[in-house]
C-alpha positions in Angstrom: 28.3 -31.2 47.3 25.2 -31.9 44.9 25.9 -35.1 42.8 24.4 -35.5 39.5 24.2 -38.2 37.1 25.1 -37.8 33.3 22.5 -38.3 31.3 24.8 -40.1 28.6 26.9 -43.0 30.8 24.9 -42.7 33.8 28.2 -41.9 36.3 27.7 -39.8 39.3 28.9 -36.2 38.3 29.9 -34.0 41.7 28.7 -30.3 41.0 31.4 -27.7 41.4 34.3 -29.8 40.3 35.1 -28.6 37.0 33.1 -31.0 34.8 31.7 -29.9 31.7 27.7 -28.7 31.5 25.3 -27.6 29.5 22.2 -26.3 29.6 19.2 -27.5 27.5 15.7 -26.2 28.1 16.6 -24.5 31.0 17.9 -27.3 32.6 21.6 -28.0 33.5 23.1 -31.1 32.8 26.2 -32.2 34.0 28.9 -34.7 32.2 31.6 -36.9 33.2 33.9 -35.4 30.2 34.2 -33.5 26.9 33.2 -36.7 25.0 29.5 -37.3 26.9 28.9 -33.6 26.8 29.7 -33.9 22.6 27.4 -36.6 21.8 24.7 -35.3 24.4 24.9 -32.0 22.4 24.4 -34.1 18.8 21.4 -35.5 20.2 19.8 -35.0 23.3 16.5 -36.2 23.3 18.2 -39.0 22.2 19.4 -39.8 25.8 16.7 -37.9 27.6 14.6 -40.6 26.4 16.6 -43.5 27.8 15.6 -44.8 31.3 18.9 -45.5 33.6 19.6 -49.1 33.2 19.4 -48.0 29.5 23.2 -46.2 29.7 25.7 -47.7 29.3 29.5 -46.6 30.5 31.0 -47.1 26.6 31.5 -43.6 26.1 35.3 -44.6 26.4 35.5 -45.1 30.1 
């Protein structure tokens, strides 16, 4: 199973287990929950621009 990490908290996200994704510039992103996916969506150069010690697990983990 492929593991990604979101690019909004930084956890490890297994592919094919039912968490959300989305797509953005024909890449797909994968997110812990709703809520990561929701403010990746408001602004995601925002977090495409951060570097991983840069994220922070306070999306209400």
């Amino acid at each position: 199973m492929t593991k990604h990490i979101d690019p909004v908290c930084g956890m490890v996200v297994k592919e094919g287990t039912g968490k959300p994704t989305l797509e953005y510039k024909g890449i797909t992103y994968y997110f812990c929950g709703d809520h990561c996916k929701d403010a990746f969506e408001k602004d995601p150069e925002k977090y495409l621009a951060l570097k991983p010690g840069d994220r922070h697990m306070d999306m209400g983990h």
